[in-house]
C-alpha positions in Angstrom: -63.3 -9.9 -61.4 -64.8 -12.1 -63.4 -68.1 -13.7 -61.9 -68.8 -17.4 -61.5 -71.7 -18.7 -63.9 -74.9 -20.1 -61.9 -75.7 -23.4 -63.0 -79.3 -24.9 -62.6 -79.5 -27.6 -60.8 -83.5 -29.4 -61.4 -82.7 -32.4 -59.4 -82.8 -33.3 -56.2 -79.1 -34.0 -55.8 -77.6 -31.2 -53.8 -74.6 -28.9 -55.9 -71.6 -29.9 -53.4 -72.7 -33.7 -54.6 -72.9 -32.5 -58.3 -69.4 -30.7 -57.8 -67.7 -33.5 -56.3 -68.3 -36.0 -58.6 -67.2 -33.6 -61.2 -63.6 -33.0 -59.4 -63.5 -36.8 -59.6 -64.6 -37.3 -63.1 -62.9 -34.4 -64.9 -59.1 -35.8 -65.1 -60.0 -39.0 -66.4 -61.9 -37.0 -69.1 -58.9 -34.6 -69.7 -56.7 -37.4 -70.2 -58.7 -39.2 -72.7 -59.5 -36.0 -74.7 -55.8 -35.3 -74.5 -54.7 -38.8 -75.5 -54.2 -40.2 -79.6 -57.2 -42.2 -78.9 -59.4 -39.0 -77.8 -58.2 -37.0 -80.4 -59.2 -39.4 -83.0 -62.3 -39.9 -81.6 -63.5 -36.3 -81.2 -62.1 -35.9 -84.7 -64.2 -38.8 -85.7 -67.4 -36.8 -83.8 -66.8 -33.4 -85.0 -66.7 -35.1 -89.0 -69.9 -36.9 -88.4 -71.6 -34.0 -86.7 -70.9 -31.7 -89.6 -72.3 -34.5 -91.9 -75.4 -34.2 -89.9 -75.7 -30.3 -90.2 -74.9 -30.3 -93.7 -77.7 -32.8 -94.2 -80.3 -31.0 -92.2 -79.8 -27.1 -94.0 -80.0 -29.4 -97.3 -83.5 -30.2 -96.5 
């Protein structure tokens, strides 16, 4: 059974708010990381993320 990870919550928002907005936001954010647009763009970020690593161990 696997157990469900406690998340910290340091506002003053209660965690059924928190979770509801999340239900509501999370399709819309699968379907743009799904679509050619997402895909590119991620793409784009993961590139420019490893440019940023490789920069930082060089100094």
């Amino acid at each position: 059974m696997a157990r469900k990870k406690k998340l910290v919550n340091k506002t003053s928002i209660p965690e059924h708010e928190i979770e509801k907005i999340a239900r509501c936001l999370l399709p819309d954010i699968l379907a743009f990381y799904n679509s050619e647009e997402g895909q590119k763009e991620f793409e784009e970020w993961k590139r420019k993320r490893m440019i940023l690593n490789n920069e930082h161990n060089l100094s």
